[in-house]
Predicted model as a PDB file, atoms N, CA, C, CB and O in Angstrom, pLDDT in the B-factor column:
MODEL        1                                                                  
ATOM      1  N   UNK A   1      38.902  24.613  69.371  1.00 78.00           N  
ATOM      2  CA  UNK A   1      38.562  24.663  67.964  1.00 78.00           C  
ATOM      3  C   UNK A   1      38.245  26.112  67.601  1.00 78.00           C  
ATOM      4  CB  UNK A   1      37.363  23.719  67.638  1.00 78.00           C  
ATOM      5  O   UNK A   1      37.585  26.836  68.347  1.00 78.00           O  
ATOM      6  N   UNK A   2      38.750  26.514  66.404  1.00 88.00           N  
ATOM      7  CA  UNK A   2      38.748  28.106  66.317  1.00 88.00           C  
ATOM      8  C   UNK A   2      38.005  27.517  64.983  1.00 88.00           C  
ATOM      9  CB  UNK A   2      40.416  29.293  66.300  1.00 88.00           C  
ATOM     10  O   UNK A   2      38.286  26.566  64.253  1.00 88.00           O  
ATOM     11  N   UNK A   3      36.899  28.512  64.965  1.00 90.00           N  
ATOM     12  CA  UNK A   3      36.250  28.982  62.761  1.00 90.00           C  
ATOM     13  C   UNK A   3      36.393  29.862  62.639  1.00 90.00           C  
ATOM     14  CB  UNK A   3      34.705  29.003  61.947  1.00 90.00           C  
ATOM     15  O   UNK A   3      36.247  30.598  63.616  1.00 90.00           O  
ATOM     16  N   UNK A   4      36.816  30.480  61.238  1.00 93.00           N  
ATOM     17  CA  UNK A   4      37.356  31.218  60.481  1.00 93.00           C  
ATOM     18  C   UNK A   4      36.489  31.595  59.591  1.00 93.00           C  
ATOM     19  CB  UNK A   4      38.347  30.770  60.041  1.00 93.00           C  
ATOM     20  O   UNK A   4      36.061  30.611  58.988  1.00 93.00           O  
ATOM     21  N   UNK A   5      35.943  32.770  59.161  1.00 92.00           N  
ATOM     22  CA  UNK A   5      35.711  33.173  57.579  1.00 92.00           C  
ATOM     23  C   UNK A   5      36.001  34.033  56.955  1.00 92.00           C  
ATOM     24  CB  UNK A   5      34.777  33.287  57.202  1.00 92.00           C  
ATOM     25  O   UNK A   5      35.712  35.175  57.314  1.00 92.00           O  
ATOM     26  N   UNK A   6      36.561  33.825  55.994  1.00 93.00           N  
ATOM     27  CA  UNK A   6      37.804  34.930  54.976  1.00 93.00           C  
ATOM     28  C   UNK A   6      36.890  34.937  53.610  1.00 93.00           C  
ATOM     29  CB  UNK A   6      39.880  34.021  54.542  1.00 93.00           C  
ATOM     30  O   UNK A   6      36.392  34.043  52.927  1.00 93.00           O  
ATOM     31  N   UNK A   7      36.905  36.273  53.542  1.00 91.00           N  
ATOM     32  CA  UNK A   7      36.400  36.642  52.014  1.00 91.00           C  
ATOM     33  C   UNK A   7      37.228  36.207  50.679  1.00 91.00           C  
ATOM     34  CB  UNK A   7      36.340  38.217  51.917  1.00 91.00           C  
ATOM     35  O   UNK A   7      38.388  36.301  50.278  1.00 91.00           O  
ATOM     36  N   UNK A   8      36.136  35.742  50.266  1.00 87.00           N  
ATOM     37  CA  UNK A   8      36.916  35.297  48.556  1.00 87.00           C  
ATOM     38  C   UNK A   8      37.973  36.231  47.814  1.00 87.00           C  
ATOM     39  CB  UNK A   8      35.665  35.255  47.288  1.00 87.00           C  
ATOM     40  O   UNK A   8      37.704  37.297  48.367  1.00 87.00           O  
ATOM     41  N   UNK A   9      38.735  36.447  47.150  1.00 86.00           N  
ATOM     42  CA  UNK A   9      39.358  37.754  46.734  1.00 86.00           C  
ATOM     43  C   UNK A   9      38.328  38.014  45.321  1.00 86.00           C  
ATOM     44  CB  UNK A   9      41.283  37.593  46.383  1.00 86.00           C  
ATOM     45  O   UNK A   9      37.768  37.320  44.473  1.00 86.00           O  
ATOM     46  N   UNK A  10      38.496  39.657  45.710  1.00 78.00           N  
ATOM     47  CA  UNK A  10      37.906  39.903  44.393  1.00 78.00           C  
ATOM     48  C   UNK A  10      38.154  40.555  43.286  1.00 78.00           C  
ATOM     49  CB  UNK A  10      37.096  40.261  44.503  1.00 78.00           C  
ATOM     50  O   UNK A  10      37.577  41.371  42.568  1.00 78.00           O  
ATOM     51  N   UNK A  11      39.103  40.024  43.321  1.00 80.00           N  
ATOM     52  CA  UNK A  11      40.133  40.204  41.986  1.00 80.00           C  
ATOM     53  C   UNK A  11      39.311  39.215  40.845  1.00 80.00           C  
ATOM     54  CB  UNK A  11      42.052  39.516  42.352  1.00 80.00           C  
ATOM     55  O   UNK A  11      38.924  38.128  41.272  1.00 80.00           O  
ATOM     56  N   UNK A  12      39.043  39.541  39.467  1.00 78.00           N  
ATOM     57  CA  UNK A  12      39.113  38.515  38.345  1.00 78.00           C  
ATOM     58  C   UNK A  12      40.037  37.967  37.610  1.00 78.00           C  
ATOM     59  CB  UNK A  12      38.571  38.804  37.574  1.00 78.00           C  
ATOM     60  O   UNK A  12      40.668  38.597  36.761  1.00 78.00           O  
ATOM     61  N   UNK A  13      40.260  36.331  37.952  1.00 87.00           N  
ATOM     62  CA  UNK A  13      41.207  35.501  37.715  1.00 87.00           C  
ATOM     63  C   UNK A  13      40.325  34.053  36.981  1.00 87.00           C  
ATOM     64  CB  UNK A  13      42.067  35.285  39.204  1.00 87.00           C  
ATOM     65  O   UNK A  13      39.280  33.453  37.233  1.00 87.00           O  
ATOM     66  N   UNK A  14      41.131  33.970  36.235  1.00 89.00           N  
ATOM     67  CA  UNK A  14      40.472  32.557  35.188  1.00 89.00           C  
ATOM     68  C   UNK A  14      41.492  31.392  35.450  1.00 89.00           C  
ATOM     69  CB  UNK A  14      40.472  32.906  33.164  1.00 89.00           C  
ATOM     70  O   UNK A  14      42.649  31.645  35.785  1.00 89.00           O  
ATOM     71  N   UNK A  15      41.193  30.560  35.346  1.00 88.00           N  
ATOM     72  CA  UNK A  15      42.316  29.485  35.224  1.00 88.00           C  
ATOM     73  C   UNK A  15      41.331  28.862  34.085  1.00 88.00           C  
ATOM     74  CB  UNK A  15      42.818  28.396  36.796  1.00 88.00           C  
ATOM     75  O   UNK A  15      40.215  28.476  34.431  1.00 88.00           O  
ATOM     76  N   UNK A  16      41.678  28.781  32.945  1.00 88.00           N  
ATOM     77  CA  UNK A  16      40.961  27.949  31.668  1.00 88.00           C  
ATOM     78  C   UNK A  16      39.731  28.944  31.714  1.00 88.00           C  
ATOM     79  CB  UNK A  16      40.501  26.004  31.930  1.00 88.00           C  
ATOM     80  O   UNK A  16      39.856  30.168  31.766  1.00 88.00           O  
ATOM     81  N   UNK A  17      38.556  28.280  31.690  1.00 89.00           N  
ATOM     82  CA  UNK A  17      37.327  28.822  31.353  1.00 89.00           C  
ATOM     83  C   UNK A  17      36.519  28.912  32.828  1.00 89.00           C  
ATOM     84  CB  UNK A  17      36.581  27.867  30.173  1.00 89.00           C  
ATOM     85  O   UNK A  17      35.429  29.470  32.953  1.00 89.00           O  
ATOM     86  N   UNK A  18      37.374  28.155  34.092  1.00 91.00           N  
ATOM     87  CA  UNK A  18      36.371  29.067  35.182  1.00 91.00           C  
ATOM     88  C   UNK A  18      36.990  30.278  35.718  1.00 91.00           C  
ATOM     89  CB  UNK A  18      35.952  28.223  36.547  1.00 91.00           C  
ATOM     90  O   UNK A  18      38.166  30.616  35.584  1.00 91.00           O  
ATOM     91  N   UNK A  19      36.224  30.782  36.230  1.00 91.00           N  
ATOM     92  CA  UNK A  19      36.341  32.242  37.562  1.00 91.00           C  
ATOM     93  C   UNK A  19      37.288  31.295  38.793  1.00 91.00           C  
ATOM     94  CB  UNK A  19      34.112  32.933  38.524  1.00 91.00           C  
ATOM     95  O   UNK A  19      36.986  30.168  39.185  1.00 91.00           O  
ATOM     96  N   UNK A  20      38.057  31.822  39.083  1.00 90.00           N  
ATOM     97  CA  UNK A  20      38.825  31.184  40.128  1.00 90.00           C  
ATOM     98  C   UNK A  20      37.864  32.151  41.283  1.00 90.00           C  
ATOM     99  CB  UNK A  20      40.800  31.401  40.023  1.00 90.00           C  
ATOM    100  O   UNK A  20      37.134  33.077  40.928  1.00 90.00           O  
ATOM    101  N   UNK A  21      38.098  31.598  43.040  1.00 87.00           N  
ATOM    102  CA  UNK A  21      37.866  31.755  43.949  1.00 87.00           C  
ATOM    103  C   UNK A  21      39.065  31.616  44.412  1.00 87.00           C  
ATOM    104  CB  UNK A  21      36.970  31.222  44.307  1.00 87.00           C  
ATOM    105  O   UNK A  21      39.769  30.647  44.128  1.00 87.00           O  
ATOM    106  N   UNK A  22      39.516  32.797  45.359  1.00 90.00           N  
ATOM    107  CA  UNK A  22      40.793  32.680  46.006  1.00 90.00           C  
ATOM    108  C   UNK A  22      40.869  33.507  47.567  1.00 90.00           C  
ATOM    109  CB  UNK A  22      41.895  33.301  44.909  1.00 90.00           C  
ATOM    110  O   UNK A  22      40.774  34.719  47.757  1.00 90.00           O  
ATOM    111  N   UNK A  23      41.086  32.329  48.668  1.00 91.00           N  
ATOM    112  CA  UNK A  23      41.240  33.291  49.910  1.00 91.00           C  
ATOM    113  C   UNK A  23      42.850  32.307  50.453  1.00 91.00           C  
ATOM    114  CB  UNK A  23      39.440  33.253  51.313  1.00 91.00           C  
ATOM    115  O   UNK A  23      43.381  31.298  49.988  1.00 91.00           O  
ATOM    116  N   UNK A  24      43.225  33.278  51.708  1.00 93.00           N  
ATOM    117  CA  UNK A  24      44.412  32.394  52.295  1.00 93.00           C  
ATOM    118  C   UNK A  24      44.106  31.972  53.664  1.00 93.00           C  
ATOM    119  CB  UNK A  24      45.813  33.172  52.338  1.00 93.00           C  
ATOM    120  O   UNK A  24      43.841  32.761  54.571  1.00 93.00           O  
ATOM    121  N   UNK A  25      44.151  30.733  53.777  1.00 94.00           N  
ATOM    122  CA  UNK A  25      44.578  30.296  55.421  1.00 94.00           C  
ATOM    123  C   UNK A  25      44.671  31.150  56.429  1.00 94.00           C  
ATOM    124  CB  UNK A  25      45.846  29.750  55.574  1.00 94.00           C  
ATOM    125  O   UNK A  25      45.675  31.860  56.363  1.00 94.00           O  
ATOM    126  N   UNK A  26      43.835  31.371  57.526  1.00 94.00           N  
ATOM    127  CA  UNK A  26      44.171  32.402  57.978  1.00 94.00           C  
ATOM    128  C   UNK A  26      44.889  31.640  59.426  1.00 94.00           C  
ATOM    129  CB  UNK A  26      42.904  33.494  58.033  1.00 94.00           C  
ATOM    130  O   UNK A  26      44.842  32.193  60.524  1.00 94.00           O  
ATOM    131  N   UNK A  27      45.515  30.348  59.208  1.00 94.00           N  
ATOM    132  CA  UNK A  27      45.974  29.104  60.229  1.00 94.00           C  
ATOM    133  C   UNK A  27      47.425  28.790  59.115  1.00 94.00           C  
ATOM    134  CB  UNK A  27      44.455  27.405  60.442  1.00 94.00           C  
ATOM    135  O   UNK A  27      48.528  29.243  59.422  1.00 94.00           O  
ATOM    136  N   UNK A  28      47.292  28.265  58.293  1.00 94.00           N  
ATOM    137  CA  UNK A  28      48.578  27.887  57.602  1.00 94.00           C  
ATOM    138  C   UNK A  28      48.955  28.690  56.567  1.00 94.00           C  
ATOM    139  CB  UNK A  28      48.554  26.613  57.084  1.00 94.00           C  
ATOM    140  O   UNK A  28      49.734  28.295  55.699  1.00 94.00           O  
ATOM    141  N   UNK A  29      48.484  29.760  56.577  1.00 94.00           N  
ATOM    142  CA  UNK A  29      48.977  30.977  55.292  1.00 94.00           C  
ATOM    143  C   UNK A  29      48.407  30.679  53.526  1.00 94.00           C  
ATOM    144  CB  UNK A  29      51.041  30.896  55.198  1.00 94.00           C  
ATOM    145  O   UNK A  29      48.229  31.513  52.638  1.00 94.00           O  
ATOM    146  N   UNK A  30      48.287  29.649  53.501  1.00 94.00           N  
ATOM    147  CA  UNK A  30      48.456  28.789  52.221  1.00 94.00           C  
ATOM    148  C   UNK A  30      47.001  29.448  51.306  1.00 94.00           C  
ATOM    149  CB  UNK A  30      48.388  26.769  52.652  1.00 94.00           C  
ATOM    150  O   UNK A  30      45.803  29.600  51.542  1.00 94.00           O  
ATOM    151  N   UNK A  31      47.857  29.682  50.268  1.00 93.00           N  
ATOM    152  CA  UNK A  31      46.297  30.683  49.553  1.00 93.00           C  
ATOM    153  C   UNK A  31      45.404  29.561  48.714  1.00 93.00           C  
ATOM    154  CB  UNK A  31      46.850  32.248  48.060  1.00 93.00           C  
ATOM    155  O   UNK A  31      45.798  28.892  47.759  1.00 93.00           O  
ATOM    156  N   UNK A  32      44.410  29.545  49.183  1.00 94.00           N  
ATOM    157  CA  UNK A  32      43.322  28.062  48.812  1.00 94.00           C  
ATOM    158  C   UNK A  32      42.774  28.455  47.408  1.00 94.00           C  
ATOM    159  CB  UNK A  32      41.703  27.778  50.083  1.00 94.00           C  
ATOM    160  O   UNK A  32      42.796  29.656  47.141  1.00 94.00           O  
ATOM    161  N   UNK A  33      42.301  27.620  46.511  1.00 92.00           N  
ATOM    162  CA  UNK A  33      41.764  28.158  45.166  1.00 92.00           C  
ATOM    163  C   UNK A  33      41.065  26.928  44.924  1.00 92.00           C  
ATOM    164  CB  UNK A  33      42.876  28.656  43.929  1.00 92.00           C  
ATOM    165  O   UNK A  33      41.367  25.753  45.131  1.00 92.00           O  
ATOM    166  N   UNK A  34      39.780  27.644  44.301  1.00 90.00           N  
ATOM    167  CA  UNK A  34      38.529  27.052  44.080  1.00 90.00           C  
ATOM    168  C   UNK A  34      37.685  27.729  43.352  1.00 90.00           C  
ATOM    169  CB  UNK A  34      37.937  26.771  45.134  1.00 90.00           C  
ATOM    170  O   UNK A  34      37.240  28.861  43.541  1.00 90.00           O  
ATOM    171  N   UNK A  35      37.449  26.853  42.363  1.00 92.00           N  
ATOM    172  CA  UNK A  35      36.812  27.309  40.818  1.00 92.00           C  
ATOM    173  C   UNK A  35      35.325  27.206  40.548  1.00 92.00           C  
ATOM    174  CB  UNK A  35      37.419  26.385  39.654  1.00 92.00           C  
ATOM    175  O   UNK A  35      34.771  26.127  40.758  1.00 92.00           O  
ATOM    176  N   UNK A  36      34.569  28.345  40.055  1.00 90.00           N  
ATOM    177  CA  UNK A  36      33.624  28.257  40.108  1.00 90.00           C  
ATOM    178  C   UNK A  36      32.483  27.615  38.742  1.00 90.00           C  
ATOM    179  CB  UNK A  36      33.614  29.342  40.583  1.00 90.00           C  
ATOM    180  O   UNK A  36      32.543  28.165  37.642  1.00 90.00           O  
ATOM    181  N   UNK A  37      31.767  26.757  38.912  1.00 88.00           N  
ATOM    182  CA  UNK A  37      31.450  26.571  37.317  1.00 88.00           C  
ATOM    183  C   UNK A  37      30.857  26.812  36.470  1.00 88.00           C  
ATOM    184  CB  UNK A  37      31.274  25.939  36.978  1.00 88.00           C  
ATOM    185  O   UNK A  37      30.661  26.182  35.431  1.00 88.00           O  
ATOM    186  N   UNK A  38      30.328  28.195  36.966  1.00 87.00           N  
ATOM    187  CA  UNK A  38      29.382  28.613  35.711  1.00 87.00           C  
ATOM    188  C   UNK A  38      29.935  30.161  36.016  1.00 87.00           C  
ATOM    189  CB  UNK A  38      27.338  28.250  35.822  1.00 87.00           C  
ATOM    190  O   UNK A  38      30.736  30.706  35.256  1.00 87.00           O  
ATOM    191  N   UNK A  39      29.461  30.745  37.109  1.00 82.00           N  
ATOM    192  CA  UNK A  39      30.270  31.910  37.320  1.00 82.00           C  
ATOM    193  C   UNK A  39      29.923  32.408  38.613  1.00 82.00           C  
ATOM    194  CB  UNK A  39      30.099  32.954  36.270  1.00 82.00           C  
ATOM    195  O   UNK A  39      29.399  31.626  39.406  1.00 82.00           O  
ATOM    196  N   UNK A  40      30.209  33.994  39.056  1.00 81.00           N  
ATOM    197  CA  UNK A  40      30.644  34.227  40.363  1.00 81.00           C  
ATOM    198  C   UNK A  40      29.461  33.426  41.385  1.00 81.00           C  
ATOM    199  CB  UNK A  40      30.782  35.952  40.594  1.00 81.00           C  
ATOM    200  O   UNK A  40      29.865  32.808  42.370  1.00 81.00           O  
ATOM    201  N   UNK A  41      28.371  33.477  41.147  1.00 82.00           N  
ATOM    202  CA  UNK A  41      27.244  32.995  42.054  1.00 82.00           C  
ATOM    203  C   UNK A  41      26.892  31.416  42.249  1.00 82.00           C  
ATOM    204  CB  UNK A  41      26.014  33.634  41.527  1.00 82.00           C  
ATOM    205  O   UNK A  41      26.015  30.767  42.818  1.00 82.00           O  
ATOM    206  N   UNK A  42      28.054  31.150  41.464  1.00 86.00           N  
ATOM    207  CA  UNK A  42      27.759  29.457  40.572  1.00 86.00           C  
ATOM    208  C   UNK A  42      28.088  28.816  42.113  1.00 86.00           C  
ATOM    209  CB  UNK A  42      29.266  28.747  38.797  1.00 86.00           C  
ATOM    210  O   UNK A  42      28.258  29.496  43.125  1.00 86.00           O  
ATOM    211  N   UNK A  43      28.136  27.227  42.025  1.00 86.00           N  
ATOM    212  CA  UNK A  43      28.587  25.858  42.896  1.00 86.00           C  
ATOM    213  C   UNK A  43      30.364  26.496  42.857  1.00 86.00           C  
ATOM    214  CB  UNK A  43      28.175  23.824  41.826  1.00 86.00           C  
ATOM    215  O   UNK A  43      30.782  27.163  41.911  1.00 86.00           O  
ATOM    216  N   UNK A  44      30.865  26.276  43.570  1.00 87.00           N  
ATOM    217  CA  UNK A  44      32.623  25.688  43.583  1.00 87.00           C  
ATOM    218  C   UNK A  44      33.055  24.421  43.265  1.00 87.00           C  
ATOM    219  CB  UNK A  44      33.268  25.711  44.914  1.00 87.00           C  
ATOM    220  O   UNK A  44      32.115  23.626  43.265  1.00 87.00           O  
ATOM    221  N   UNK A  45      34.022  23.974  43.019  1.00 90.00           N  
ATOM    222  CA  UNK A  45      34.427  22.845  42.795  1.00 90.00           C  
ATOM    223  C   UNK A  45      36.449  23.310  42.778  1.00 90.00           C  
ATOM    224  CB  UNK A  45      33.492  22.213  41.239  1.00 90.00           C  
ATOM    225  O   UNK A  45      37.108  24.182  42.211  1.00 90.00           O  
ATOM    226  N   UNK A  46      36.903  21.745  44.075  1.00 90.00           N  
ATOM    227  CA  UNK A  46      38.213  22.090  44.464  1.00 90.00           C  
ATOM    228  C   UNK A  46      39.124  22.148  44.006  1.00 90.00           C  
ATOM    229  CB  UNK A  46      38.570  21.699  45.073  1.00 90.00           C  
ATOM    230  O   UNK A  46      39.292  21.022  43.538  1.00 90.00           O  
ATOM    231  N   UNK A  47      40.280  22.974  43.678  1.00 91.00           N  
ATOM    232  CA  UNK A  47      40.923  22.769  42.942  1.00 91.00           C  
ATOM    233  C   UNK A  47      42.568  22.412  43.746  1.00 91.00           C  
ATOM    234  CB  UNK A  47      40.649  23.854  42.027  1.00 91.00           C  
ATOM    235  O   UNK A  47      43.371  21.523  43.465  1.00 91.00           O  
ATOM    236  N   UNK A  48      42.638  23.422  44.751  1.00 92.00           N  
ATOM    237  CA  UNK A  48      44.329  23.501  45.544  1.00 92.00           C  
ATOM    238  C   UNK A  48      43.446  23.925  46.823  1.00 92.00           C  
ATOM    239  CB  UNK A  48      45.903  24.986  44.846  1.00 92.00           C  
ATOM    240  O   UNK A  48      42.791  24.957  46.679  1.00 92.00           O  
ATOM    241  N   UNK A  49      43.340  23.200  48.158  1.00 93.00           N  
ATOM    242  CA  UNK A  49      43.096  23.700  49.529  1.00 93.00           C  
ATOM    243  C   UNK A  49      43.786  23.118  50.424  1.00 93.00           C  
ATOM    244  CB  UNK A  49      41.860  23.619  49.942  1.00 93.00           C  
ATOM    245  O   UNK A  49      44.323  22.016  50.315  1.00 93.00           O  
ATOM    246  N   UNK A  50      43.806  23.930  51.478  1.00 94.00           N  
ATOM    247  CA  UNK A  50      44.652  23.176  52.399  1.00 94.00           C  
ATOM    248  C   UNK A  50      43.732  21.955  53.785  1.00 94.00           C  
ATOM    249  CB  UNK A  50      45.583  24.585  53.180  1.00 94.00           C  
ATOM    250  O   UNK A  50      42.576  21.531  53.762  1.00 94.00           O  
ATOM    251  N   UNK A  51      44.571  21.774  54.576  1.00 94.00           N  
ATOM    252  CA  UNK A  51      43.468  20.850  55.341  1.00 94.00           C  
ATOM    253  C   UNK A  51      42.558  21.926  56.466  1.00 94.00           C  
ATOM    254  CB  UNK A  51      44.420  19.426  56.350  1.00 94.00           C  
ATOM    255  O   UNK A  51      41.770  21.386  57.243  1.00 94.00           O  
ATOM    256  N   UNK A  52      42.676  22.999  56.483  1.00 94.00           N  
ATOM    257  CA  UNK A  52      41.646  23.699  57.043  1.00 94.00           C  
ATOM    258  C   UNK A  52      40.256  23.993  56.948  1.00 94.00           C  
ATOM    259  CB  UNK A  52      41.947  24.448  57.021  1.00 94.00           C  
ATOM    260  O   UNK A  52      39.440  24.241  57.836  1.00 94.00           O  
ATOM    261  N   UNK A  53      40.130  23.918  55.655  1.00 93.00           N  
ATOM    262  CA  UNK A  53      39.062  24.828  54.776  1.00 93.00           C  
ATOM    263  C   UNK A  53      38.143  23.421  55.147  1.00 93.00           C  
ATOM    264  CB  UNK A  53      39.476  25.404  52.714  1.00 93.00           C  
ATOM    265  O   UNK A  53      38.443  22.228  55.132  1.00 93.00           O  
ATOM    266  N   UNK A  54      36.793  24.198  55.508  1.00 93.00           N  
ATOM    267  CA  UNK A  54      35.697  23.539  56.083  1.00 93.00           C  
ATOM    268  C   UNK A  54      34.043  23.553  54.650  1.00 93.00           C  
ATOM    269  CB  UNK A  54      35.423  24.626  57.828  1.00 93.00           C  
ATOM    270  O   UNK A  54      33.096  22.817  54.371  1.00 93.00           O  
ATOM    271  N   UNK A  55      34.601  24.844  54.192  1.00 89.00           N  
ATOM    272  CA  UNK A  55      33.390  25.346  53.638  1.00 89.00           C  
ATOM    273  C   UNK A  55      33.674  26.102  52.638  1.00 89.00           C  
ATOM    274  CB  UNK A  55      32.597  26.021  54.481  1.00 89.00           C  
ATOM    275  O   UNK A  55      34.862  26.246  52.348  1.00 89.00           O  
ATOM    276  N   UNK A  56      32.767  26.693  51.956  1.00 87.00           N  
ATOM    277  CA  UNK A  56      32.034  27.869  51.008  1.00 87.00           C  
ATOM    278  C   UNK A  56      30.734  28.144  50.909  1.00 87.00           C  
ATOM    279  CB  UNK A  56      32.237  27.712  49.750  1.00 87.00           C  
ATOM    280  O   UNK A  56      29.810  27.331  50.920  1.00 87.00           O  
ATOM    281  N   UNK A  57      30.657  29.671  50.781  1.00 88.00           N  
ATOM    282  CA  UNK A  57      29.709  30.127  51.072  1.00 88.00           C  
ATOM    283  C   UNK A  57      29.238  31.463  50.847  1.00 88.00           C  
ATOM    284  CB  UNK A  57      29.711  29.868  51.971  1.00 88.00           C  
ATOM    285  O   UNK A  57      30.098  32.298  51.130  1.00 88.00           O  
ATOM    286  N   UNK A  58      28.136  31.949  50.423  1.00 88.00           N  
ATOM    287  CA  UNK A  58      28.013  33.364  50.071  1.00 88.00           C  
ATOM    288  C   UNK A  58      27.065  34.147  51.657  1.00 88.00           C  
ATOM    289  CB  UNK A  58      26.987  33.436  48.289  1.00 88.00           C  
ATOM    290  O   UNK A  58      26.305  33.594  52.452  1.00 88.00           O  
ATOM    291  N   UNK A  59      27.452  35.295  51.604  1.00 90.00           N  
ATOM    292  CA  UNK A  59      26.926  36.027  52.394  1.00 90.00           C  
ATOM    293  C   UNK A  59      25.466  36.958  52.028  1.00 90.00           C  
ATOM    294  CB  UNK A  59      28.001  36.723  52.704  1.00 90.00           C  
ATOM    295  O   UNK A  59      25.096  37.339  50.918  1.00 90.00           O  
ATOM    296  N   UNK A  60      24.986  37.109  52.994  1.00 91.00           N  
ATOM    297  CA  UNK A  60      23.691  38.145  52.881  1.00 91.00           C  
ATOM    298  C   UNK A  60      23.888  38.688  51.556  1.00 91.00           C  
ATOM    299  CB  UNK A  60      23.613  39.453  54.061  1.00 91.00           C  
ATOM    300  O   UNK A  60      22.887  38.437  50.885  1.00 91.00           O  
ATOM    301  N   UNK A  61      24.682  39.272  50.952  1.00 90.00           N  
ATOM    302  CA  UNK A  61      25.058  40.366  50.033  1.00 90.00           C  
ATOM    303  C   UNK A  61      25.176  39.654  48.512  1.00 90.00           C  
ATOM    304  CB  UNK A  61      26.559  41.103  50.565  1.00 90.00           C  
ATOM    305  O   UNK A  61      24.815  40.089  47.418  1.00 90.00           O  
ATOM    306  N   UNK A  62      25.831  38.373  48.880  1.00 87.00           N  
ATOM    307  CA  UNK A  62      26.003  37.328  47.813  1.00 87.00           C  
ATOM    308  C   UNK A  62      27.412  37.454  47.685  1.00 87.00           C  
ATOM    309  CB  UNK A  62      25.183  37.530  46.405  1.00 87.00           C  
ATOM    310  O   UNK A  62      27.902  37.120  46.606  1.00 87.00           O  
ATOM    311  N   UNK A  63      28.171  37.885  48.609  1.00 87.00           N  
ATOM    312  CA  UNK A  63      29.897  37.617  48.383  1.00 87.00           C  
ATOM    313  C   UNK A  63      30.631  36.649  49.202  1.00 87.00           C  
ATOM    314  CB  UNK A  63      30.737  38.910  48.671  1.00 87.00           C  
ATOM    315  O   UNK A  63      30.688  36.624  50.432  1.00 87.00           O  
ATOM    316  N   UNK A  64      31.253  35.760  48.260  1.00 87.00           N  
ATOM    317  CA  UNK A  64      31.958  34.741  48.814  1.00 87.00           C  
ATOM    318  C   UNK A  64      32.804  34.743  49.802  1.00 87.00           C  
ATOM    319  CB  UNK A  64      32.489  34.294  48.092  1.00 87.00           C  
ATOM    320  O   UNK A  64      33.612  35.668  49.884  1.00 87.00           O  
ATOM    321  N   UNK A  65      32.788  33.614  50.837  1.00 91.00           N  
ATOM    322  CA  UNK A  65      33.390  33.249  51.493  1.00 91.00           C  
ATOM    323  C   UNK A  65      34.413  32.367  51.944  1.00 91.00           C  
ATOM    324  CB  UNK A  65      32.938  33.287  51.713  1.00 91.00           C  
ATOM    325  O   UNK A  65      34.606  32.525  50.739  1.00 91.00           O  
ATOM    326  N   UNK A  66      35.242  31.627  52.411  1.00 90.00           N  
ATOM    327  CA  UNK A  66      35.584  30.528  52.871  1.00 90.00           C  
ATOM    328  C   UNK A  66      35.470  30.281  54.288  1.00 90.00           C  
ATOM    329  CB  UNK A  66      36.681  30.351  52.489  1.00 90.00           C  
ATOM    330  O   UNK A  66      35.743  31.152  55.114  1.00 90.00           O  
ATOM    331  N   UNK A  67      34.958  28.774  54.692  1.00 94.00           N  
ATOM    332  CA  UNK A  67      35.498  28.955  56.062  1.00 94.00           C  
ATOM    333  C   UNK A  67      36.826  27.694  56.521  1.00 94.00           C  
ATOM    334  CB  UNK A  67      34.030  28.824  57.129  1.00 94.00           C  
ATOM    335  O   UNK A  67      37.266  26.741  55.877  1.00 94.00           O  
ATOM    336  N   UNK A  68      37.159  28.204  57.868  1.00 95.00           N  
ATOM    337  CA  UNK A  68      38.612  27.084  57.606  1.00 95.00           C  
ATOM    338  C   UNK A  68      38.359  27.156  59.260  1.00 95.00           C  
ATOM    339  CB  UNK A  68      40.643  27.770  56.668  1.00 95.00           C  
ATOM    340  O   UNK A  68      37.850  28.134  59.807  1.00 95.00           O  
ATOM    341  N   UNK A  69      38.742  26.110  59.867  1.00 95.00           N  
ATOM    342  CA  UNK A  69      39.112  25.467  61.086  1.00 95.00           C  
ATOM    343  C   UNK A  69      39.955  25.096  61.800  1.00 95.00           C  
ATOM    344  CB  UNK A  69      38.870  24.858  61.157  1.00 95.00           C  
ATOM    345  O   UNK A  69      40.460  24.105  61.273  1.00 95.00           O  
ATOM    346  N   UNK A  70      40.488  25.348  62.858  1.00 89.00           N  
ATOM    347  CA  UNK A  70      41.980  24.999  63.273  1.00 89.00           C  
ATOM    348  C   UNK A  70      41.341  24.127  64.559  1.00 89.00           C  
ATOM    349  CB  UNK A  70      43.223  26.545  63.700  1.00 89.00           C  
ATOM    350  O   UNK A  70      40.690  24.489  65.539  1.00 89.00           O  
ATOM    351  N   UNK A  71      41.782  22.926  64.148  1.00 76.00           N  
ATOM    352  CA  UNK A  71      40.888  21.831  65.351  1.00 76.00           C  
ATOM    353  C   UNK A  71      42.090  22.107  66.520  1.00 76.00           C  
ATOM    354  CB  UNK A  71      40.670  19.610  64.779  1.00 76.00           C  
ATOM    355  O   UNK A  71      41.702  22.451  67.636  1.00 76.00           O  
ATOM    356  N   UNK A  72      43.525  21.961  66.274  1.00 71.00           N  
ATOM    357  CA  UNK A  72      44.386  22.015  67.066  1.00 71.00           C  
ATOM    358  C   UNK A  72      44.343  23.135  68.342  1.00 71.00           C  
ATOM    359  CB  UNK A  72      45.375  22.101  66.262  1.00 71.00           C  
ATOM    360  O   UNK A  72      44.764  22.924  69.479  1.00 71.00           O  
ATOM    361  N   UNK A  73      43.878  24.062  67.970  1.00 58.00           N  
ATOM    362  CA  UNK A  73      43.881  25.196  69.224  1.00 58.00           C  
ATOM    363  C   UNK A  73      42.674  24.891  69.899  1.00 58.00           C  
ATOM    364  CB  UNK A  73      43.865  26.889  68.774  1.00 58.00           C  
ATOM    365  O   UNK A  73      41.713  24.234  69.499  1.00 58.00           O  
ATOM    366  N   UNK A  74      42.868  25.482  71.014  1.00 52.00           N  
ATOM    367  CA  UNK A  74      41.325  24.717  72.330  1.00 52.00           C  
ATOM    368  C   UNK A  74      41.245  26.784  72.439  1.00 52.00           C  
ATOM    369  CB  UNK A  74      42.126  23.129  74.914  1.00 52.00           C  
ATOM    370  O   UNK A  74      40.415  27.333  73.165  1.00 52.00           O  
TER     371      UNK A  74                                                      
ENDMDL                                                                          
END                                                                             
């Protein structure tokens, strides 16, 4: 089992009226997106992920994270 944590991008991107959250797979490439609902510091809520992604999460600093899991590798 491998964990992963990939920084949110920090680019500003909206989809409607939230802040998107955007990192990629660092197991299936696939760029995950997850919207935030009030704004950058806010809850997430899912929008497109793949079956990796385990988590979210901010760091010491307060910058987002994802984490993702590859159960398949030992």
């Amino acid at each position: 089992m491998t964990i992963q944590r990939v920084p949110e991008s920090t680019a500003i991107d909206m989809i409607g009226p939230y802040l998107a959250a955007q990192a990629p797979c660092p197991f299936c490439g696939r760029q995950n997106l997850l919207l935030h609902t009030e704004g950058p510091l806010s809850p997430v809520k899912v929008h497109e992920v793949c079956k990796h992604i385990r988590g979210y999460g901010l760091d010491e600093d307060d910058n987002g994270f994802l984490q993702f899991e590859d159960a398949d590798k030992e």
